[in-house]
C-alpha angles and dihedrals in degrees: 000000000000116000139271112277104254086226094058090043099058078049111053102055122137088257097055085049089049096046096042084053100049095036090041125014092162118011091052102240113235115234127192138177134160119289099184143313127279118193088256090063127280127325122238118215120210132211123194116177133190133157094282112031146033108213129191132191128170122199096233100091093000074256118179095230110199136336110213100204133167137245129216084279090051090242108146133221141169110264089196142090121237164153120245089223145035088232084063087050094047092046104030098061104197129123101255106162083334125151101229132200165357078238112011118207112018142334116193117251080342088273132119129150132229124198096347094311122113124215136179137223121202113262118241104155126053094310107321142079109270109197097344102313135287101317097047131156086268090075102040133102116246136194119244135191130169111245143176112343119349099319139119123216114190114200114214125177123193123208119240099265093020102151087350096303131131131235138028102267132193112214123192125181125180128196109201117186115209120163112294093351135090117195131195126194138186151195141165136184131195141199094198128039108270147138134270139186123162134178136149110254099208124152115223125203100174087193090066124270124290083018088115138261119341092235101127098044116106120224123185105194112197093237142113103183137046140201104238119202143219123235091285086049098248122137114265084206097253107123084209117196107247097221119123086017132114084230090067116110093160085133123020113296131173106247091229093054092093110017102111092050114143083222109136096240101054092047082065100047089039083230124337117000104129136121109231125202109248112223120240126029119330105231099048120084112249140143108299096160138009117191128189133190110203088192105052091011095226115149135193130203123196132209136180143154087222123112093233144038117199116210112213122189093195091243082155091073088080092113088061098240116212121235142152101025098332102313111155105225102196139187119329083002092145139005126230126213106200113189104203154135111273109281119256086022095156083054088058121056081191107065126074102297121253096190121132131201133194108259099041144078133233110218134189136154123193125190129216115194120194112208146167131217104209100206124040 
């Protein structure tokens, strides 16, 4: 049984309890303290508690640090991947509960052009640009302050040519507990014409992380269309109908059912790595996603205002990453939901535009709901 997260630990004793229930009885109450220091100065950790869940967020990465939900026994456990230390965050470089951007997902070759100028964006992934190059917001450090009720909002501002892109850009994101959901919500603003895609990279494993792959895990995605890629996994620009495809979750399906498939599509993306077209009007909130966990019971629904949703299946994992003390998460050890605008947007006048003008705001909220099925 691998051991308690040190952070969970220093946050758990007999005195926090006691304060969170005299400041806050009803409303949960949000603590925070430094958790390390990053070059950039230290690192505040945020706690945010309700009846149902125990919620943490750092402002390096504006990450999305760990979910404590319970099963149909009411045992918790953290749904979310993770690292034991800031130091693991800072070294380790990947996009564990991270915001990314300025454009989440790929760009093609790195390159796109805006009003008939062209920029580019380092490469760091077969040849594109994965979540706005190799310095993206992932690895920032953000401000954060508690604020309203129970909630966090991190400030980020992003220097004109920062990673390639134009324009000076202000970037808010707010995390807001209630009950059983945890909402995320973003804006960005712009003095220059630019781009702008933003999503939160966490890896769920609603069996509880280091308990193994998610295979088994079912997952209905409220999409009939898909993106489908080319051997670089950009879009080639056909919104392609997911029937008679292993892509299609119409209706729950196990994410392993089809992994293996010899369609053409799942041998590129070495399993799931593909943006799916959320049904109804982007800019509403609506269903992009529902999980569910047979064995523990645990669900997740997932809803969002973006036009897309990428499934993950974490075949990236294959290097059997280390998290939480030690525990190996391997391959297809979690599943990620991005919401999300369709990757390598500025590349295709006919997707849903990203493009961003001064004087006015992106927008975007995503919610993640915790649940339990009470029978297998």
């Amino acid at each position: 049984m691998k051991q308690s997260n040190p952070i969970r630990r220093s946050l758990t004793t007999l005195s926090v309890l006691a304060m969170v229930l005299l400041t806050a009885p009803l409303r949960g109450a949000v603590k925070s303290e430094v958790w390390g220091n990053a070059p950039e100065g230290p690192v505040k950790l945020f706690t945010l508690t309700s009846p149902q869940l125990r919620v943490q967020v750092m402002e390096y990465g504006a990450r999305l640090v760990s979910v404590e939900a319970p099963d149909r026994s009411g045992h918790k456990a953290d749904v979310v991947l993770g690292y034991s230390s800031l130091a693991d965050y800072i070294s380790q470089k990947g996009y564990f509960g991270a915001t990314v951007g300025r454009y989440a997902n790929r760009i093609a070759k790195g390159k796109f052009s805006l009003d008939g100028k062209t920029y580019q964006i380092p490469i760091n992934n077969n040849g594109n640009a994965l979540h706005g190059g190799p310095q993206n917001f992932s690895s920032k450090l953000w401000r954060g302050e508690a604020v309203g009720d129970n909630a966090v909002a991190l400030t980020l501002h992003s220097a004109d040519g920062e990673m390639g892109f134009p324009g000076a850009m202000t970037v808010h994101v707010r995390y807001t507990l209630s009950g059983d959901r945890l909402r995320i919500d973003y804006s960005a603003t712009t003095d220059k014409a630019t781009v702008v895609n933003l999503t939160n990279h966490s890896y769920f494993n609603l069996a509880g992380e280091g308990s193994g792959d998610v295979l088994a895990q079912k997952v209905r995605l409220n999409a009939d269309r898909f993106t489908p890629v080319d051997a670089t996994l950009i879009p080639t620009g056909e919104l392609r109908s997911v029937a008679g495809t292993p892509l299609d979750f119409r209706t729950l399906t196990a994410i392993g059912a089809h992994i293996d498939d010899s369609y053409e599509q799942m041998r590129l993306g070495g399993g799931y790595d593909h943006n799916y077209v959320v049904n109804g009007r982007a800019g509403t909130l609506r269903e992009a996603a529902y999980v569910v966990d047979p064995a523990s019971g645990r669900t997740l629904t997932v809803l969002t205002t973006e036009p897309g949703v990428q499934l993950y299946s974490s075949n990236g994992l294959k290097s059997a990453v280390k998290g939480y003390g030690g525990t190996v998460y391997g391959n297809h050890g979690a599943f990620c939901l991005e919401t999300q605008h369709y990757p390598d947007s500025p590349n295709h006048p006919d997707f849903p535009s990203t493009v961003l003008r001064p004087g006015k705001q992106f927008s975007s909220s995503t919610v993640f709901v915790f649940g339990v099925e009470k029978s297998k």
